[in-house]
C-alpha positions as CSV (number, residue, x, y, z in Angstrom):
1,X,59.1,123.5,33.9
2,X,62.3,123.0,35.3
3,X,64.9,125.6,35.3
4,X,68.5,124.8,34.5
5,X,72.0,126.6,34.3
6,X,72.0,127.0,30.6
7,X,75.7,125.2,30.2
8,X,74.6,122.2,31.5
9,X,71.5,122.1,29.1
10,X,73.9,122.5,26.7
11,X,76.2,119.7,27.8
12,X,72.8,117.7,28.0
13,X,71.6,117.8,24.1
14,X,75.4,116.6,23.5
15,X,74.8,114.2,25.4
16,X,71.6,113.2,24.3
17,X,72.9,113.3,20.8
18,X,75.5,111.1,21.3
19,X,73.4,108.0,22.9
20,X,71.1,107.5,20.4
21,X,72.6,105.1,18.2
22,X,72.2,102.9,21.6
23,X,68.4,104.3,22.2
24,X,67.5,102.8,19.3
25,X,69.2,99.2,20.5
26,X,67.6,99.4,24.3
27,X,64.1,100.1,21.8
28,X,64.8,96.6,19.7
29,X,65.8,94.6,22.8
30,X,62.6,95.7,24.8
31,X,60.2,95.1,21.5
32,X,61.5,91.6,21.7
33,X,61.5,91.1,25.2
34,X,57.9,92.4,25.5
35,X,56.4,90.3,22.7
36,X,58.3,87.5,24.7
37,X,56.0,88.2,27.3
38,X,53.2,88.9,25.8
39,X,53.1,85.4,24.1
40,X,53.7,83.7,27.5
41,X,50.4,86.0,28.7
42,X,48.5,85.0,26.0
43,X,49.2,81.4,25.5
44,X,48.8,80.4,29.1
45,X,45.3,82.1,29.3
46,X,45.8,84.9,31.6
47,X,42.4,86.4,32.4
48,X,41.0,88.5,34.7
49,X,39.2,85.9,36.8
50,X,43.2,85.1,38.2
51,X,43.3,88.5,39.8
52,X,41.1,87.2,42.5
53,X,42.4,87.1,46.2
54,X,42.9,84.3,47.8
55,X,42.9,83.5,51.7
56,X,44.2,81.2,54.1
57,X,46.4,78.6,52.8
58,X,45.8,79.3,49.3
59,X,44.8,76.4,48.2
60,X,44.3,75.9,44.3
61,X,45.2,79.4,43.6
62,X,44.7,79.7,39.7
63,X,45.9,82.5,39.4
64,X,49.1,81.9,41.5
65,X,49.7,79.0,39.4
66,X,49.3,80.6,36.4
67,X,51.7,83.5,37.0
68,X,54.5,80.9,38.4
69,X,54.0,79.5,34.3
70,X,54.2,82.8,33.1
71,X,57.7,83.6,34.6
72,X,59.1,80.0,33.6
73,X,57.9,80.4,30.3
74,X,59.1,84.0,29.5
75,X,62.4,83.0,31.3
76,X,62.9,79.6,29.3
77,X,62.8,77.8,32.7
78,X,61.1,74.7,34.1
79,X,59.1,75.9,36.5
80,X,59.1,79.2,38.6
81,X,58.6,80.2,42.6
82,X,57.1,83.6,42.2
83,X,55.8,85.0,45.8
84,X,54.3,88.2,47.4
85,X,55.9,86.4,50.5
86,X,59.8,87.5,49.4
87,X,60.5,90.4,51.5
88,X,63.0,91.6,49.3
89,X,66.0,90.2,46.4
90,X,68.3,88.9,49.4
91,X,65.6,86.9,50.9
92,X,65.0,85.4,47.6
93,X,68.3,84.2,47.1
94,X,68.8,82.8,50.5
95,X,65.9,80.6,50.4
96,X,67.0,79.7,47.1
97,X,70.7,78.9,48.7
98,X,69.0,77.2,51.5
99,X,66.9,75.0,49.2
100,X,69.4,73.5,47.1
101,X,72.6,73.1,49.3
102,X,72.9,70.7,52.2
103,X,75.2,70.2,55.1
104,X,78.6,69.7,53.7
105,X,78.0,70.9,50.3
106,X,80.4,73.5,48.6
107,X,78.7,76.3,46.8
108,X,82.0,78.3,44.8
109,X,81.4,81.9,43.5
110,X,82.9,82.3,40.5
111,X,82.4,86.0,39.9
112,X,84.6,87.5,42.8
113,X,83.3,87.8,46.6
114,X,79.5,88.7,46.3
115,X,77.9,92.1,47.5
116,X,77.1,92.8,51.1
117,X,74.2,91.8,51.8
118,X,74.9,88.5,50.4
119,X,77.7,87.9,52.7
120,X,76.0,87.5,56.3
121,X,73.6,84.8,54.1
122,X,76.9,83.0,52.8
123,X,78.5,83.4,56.8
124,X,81.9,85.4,55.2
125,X,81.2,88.3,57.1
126,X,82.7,89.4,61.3
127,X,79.2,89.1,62.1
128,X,78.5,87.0,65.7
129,X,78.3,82.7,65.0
130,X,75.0,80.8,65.3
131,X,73.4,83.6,63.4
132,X,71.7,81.2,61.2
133,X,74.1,81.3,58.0
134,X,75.1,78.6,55.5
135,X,78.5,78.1,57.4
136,X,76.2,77.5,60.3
137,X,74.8,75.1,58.7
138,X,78.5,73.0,57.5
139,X,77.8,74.8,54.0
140,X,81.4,75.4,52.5
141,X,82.0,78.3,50.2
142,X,85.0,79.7,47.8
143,X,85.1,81.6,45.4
144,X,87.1,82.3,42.0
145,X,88.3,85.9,41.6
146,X,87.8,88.2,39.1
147,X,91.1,88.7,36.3
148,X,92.9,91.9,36.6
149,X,90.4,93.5,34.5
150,X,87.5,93.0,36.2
151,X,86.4,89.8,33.9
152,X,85.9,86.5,34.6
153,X,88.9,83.9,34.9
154,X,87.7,81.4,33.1
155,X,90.8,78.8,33.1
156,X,91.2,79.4,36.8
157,X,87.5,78.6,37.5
158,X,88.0,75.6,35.2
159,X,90.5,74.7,37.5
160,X,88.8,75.2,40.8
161,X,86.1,73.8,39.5
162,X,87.5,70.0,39.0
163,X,89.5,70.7,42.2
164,X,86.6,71.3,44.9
165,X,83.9,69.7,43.1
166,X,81.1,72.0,44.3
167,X,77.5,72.0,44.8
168,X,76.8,74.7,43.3
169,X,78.5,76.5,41.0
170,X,77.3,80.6,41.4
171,X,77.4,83.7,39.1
172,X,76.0,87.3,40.1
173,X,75.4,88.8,37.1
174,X,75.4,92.4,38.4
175,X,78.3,94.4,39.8
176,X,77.2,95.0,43.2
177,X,79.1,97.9,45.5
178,X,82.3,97.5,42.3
179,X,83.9,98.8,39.5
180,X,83.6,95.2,37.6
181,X,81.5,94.8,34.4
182,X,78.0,93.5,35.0
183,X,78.4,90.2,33.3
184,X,77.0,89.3,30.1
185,X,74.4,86.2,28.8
186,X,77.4,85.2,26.5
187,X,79.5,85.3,29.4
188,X,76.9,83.2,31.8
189,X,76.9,80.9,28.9
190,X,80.4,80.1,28.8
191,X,80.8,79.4,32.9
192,X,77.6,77.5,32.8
193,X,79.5,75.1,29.7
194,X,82.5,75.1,31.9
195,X,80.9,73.7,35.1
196,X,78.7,71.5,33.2
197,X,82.2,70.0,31.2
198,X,83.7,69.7,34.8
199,X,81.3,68.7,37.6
200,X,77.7,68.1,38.4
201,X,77.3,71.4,39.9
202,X,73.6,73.5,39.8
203,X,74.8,76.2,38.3
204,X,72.7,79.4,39.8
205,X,72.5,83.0,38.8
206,X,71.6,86.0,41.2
207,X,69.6,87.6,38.0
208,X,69.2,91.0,40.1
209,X,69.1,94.3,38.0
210,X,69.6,91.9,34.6
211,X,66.1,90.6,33.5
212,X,65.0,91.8,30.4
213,X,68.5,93.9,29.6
214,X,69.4,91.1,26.7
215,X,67.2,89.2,24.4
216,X,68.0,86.3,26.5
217,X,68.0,85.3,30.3
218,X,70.6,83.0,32.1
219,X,68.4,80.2,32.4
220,X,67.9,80.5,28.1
221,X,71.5,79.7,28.0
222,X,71.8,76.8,30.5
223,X,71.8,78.2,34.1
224,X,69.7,75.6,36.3
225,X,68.2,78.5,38.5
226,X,68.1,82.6,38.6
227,X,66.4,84.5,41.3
228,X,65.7,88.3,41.6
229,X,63.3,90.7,43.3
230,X,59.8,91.9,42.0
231,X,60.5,95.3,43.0
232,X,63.7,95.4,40.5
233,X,63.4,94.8,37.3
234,X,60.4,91.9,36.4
235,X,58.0,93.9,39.4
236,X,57.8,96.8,36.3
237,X,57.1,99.6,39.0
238,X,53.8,98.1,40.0
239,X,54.5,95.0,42.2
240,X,54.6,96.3,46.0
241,X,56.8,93.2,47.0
242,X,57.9,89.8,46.3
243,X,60.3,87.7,44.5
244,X,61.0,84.9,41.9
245,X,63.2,81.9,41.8
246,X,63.0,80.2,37.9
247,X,64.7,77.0,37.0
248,X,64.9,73.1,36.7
249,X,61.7,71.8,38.4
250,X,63.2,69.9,41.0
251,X,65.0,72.8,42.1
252,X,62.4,75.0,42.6
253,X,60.6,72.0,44.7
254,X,63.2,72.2,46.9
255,X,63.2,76.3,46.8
256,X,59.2,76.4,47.6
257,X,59.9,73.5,50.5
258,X,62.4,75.9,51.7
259,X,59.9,78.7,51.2
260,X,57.1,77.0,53.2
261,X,57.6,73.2,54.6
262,X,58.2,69.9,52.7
263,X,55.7,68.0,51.8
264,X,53.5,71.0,50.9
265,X,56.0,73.0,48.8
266,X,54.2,75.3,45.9
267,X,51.1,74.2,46.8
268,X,50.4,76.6,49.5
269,X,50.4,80.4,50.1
270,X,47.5,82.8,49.7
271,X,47.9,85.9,47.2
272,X,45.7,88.2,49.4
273,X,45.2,90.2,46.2
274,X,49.1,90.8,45.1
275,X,48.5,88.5,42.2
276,X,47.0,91.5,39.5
277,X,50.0,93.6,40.3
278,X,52.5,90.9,39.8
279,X,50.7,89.8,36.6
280,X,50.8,94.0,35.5
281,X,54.2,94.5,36.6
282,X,55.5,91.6,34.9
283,X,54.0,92.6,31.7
284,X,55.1,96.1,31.8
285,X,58.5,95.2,33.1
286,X,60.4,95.2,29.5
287,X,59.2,98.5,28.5
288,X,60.3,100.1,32.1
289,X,63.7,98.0,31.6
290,X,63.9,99.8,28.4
291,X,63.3,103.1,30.3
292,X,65.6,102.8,32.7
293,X,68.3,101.3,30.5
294,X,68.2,104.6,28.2
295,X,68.1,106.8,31.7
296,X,71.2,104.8,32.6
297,X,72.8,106.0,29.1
298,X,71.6,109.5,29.2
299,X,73.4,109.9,32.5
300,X,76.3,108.0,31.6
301,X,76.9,110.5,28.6
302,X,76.3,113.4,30.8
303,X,78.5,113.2,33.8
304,X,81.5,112.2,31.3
305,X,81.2,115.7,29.5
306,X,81.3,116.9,32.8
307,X,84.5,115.1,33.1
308,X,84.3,112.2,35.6
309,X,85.0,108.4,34.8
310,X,81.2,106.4,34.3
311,X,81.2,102.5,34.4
312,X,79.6,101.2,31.8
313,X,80.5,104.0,29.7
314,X,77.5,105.4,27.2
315,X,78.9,103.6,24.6
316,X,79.3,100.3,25.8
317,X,77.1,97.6,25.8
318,X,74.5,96.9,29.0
319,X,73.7,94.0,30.7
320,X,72.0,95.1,33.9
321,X,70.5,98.5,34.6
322,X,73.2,100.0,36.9
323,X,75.2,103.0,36.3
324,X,78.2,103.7,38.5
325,X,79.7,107.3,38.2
326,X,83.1,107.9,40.3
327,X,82.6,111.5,41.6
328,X,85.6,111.7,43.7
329,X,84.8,112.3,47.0
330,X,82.2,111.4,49.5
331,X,81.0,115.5,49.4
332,X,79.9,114.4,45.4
333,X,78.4,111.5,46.4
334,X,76.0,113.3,49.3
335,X,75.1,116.5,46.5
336,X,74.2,114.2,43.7
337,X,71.7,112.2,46.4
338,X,70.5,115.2,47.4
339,X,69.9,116.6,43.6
340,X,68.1,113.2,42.4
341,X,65.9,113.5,45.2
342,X,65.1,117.1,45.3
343,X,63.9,115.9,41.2
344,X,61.7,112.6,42.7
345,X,58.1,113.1,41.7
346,X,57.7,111.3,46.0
347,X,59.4,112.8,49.0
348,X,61.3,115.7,46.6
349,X,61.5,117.6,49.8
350,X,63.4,115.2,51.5
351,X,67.2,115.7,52.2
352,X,69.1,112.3,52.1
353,X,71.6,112.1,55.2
354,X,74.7,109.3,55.5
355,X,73.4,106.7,58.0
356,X,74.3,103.0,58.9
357,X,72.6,100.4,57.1
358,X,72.1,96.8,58.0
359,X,74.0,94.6,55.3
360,X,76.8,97.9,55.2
361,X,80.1,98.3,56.5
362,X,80.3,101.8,56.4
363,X,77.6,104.9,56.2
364,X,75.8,105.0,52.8
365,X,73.6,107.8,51.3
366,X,70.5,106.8,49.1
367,X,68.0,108.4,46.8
368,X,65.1,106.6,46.3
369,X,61.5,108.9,45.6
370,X,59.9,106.1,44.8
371,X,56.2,104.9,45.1
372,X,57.3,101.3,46.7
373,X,59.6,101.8,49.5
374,X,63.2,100.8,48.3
375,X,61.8,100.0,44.9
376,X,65.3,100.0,42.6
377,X,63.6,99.7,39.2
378,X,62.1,103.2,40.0
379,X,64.7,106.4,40.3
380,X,67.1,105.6,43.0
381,X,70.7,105.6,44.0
382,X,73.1,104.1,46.5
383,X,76.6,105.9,47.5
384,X,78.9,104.0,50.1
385,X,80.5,106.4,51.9
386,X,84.1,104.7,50.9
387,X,86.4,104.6,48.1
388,X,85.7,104.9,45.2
389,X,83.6,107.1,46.0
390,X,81.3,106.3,43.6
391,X,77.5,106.2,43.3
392,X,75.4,103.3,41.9
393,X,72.4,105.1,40.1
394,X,69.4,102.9,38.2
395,X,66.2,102.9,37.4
396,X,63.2,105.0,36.4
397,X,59.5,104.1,35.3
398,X,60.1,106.6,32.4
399,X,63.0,108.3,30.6
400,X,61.3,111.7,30.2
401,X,60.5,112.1,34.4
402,X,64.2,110.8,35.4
403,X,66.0,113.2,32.7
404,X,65.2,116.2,35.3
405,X,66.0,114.4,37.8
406,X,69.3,113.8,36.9
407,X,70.2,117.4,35.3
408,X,69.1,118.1,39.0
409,X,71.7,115.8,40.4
410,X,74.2,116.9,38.2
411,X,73.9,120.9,38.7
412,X,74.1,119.7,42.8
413,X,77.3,117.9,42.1
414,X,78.5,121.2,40.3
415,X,77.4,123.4,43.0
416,X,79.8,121.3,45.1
417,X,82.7,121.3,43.5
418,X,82.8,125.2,42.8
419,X,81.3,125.5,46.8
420,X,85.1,124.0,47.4
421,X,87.0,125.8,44.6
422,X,86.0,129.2,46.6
C-alpha cells in the first residue's frame, strides 16, 4: 500500500465525496457508448477468423474491412479509414487535410489558432519554406477567434463564413496547450448548421481526446469527417499505434488515396497482425473513457481543495478527457511530473526533466508510464514550461491505479511549495 500525508487523505475522501453525483453520469454515458459498440461488433459479424495477419499489399483483408465498418458504424459515419499505418493523431489529421483540400482552397478554423503541432501541418508557424506544408501547397487558411470567454463566436464565424467561402470549414474539439473549454457535441452541432446555411464547406472535426465522452460523436450531429489517434481515446489502452479518419464516403476515398496512392485507395495495406488489438481496443475504449473521465474528476476536485484554479472544474460538464490545473509556476509543473510518474505502474523510477520537443516552442515536462510509448489515453501529462503554467493531465486505463498516482503528484506539488516557503 501506498503511504500518504494523512491531510491530504483527508482532502482526498472530500473530494471523492463531492464527484460522485458526476461518477454516476461518466457510468451512464459509458453504458451507452459501450452497447453502441457492442451492437456495431455484433451486427457486422466480428469473429475471430479477422484477427488473422495479413502481408504484402493486403489484399482483401476481411478483417481490415470489417473494422473500417465497425468505426463508421459506432461513429454514425459513412465509411471510416482506420490504419496501423498512422504514426500518431497529427499524422492522421494531415493526411486527412491533405486529402480533402486542393491548391487554392481555403480551409478556416473556427475554434481559435489550432495547437502546435498542428501548426507546421497548416504552414502558420517561423518554421523554414518548402517544408512540405498546406501553404506550400497554395492552401489558404484563417481562422475565427474564440469570444472573450473562451466560446465560440458564432455570429462572427457566420460572418466569415459567407465572406471567404472556404473549403473547409474546421473545429478542434479539444483545448489543446489553452485555458478554452473543450467544445461540446451541441456546440459542433450548431457551427456545423451554420456552415452548412452559409457555404458548401466539408465541415471536419479534429475528434482527439473526445470519442466516447458524450452519447454522441461529431459526425452523429452533421460533421462530414473526424479524425483521431488509436492510442487516445478509441485505441482503449491496447492498440500499439494507428489512427482513424470517419466520414462522408467520398471523403474518406480521397483520405485513403492520400494515405496510399489514387487509384488504389482503401484497398491496399497489410495489417501485419495489428488488426485483434484495434478490434480489442476499440471495444474496450468506452469503459477506459469512462475511467479516465472519472480520474480527470477525481483530480479536478482534489487540487481545488488544495487551492489552485482546475479547468473544467469537477463540477462541470466534460467533453474530452483533459484536465488542465494552473499550479503557478514552472517549479509546480516539474514536481507534479515527477509525482505522477514516481506513481506509474512503467518507468516509476524515472525522473521527468524539461527538454525541447519537436512541435514546441518552448521546453515541456511530460509524465507518461505508459505501456505504449506516448499512449495519452493511459496516465500521462504535458506541462509547457510557459505561462500559465499549467499542466494538461488525462488519461488512465483504470480509476483505482491513477488515484495513487495522483495523490502522488499532489503531495510532490506540496513538497514544493513549502521547499520554497522555508
Amino acid at each position: 500500500m501506498f503511504e500518504f500525508n494523512e491531510a491530504l487523505l483527508r482532502i482526498s475522501d472530500r473530494a471523492l465525496a463531492m464527484v460522485q453525483p458526476r461518477f454516476r453520469d461518466m457510468e451512464s454515458i459509458a453504458e451507452h457508448n459501450q452497447q453502441k459498440v457492442l451492437r456495431a461488433f455484433i451486427e457486422n459479424k466480428v469473429s475471430e477468423a479477422m484477427f488473422a495477419p495479413t502481408t504484402g499489399y493486403g489484399h482483401s483483408d476481411w478483417g481490415r474491412e470489417t473494422l473500417e465498418r465497425v468505426f463508421a458504424q459506432a461513429f454514425d459515419a459513412e465509411d471510416a479509414l482506420v490504419r496501423h499505418h498512422f504514426s500518431c493523431g497529427t499524422h492522421t489529421l494531415a493526411v486527412a487535410l491533405f486529402g480533402v483540400l486542393r491548391p487554392g482552397d481555403t480551409m478556416l478554423c473556427v475554434t481559435g489558432t489550432p495547437y502546435d503541432t498542428i501548426r507546421p501541418v497548416i504552414g502558420i508557424t517561423e518554421d523554414a519554406p518548402d517544408a512540405g506544408s498546406l501553404r506550400d501547397f497554395g492552401i489558404r487558411y484563417d481562422e475565427v477567434a474564440l469570444d472573450e470567454n473562451g466560446k465560440p463566436d458564432f455570429a462572427a464565424m457566420a460572418a466569415k463564413i459567407r465572406a471567404v467561402q472556404p473549403k473547409m470549414v474546421y473545429i478542434q474539439r479539444s483545448r489543446g496547450y489553452s485555458l478554452r473549454d473543450t467544445v461540446s457535441i451541441d456546440e459542433i452541432a450548431r457551427m456545423v448548421k451554420i456552415a452548412k446555411e452559409n457555404s458548401s464547406a466539408v465541415v471536419m472535426v479534429d475528434n482527439c481526446y473526445g470519442e466516447f465522452t458524450e452519447t454522441r460523436e461529431p459526425t452523429s450531429v452533421g460533421a462530414d469527417l473526424i479524425a483521431g489517434s488509436m492510442i487516445k481515446n478509441p485505441g482503449g489502452g491496447i492498440a500499439k499505434t494507428g489512427g482513424y479518419i470517419a466520414g462522408r464516403a467520398d471523403l474518406i476515398e480521397k483520405c485513403a488515396n492520400r494515405l496510399s496512392t489514387p487509384g488504389l485507395g482503401k484497398e491496399i495495406g497489410a495489417t501485419l497482425g495489428h488488426t485483434r488489438e484495434m478490434f480489442m481496443g476499440f471495444f474496450q475504449s468506452p469503459h477506459i473513457v469512462g475511467e479516465a473521465l472519472k480520474t480527470a474528476c477525481y483530480t479536478a476536485a482534489l487540487f481545488e481543495l488544495l487551492g489552485f484554479e482546475t479547468t473544467p472544474r469537477s463540477d462541470e460538464t466534460r467533453h474530452d478527457i483533459i484536465q488542465a490545473i494552473c499550479l503557478k509556476n514552472k517549479e509546480n509543473l516539474i514536481a507534479f511530473c515527477r509525482g505522477l510518474q514516481r506513481g506509474s505502474a512503467i518507468d516509476s523510477f524515472v525522473v521527468p526533466e524539461p527538454s525541447e520537443m519537436p512541435g514546441y516552442d518552448c521546453e515541456v515536462v511530460m509524465a507518461g508510464g505508459s505501456f505504449t510509448n506516448g499512449s495519452t489515453i493511459e496516465l500521462s501529462a504535458d506541462a509547457p514550461l510557459r505561462e500559465p503554467f499549467a499542466v494538461w493531465f488525462q488519461g488512465s486505463l483504470n480509476f483505482h491505479s491513477a488515484k495513487p498516482a495522483v495523490l502522488s503528484a499532489a503531495e510532490a506539488v506540496l513538497r514544493e511549495q513549502n521547499r520554497k516557503e522555508g
